[in-house]
N, C-alpha and C positions, 0 to 999 in steps of 0.2 A: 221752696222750689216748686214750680210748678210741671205738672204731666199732663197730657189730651190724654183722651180716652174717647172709644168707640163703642155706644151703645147696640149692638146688633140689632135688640128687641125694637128699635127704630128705624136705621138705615136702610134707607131704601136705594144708594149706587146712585147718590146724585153727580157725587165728582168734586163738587163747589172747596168740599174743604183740602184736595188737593192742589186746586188749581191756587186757594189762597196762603195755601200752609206748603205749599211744592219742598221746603228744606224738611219738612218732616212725614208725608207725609206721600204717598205714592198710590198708583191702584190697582188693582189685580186686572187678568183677562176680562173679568165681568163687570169693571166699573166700581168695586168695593173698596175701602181704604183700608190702606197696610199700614201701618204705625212702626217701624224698627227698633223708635226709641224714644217712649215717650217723655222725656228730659226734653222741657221746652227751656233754651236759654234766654237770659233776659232780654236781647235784642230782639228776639222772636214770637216776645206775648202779647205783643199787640196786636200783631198778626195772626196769632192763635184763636183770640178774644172775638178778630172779625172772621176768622173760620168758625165759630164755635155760633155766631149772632147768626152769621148765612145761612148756614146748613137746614135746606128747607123743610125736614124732617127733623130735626132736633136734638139729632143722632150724635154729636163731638159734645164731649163736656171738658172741661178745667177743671184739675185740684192744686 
């Protein structure tokens, strides 16, 4: 199975991984990602993979 995850110690409120990852992944008033559930299903890790590559901070990881 795989999960995203949001490194705070990184993020800097780019947006990129919502706008790639939108089934999972949303953003608060200030631009930060909210994660509800981070159960990525298998239709969705490819898409997670190129949220994870974008993010210009470096901030979304995969497990």
């Amino acid at each position: 199975m795989t999960t995203v995850h949001v490194d705070w110690t990184r993020c800097d409120g780019h947006g990129v991984c919502a706008r790639l990852l939108h089934e999972k992944i949303t953003l608060d008033e200030w631009g930060f990602p909210l994660v509800a559930d981070p159960e990525i299903e298998p239709y969705l890790v490819g898409a997670a993979r190129q949220a994870a590559v974008a993010c210009p901070a470096l901030a979304l990881r995969l497990q």
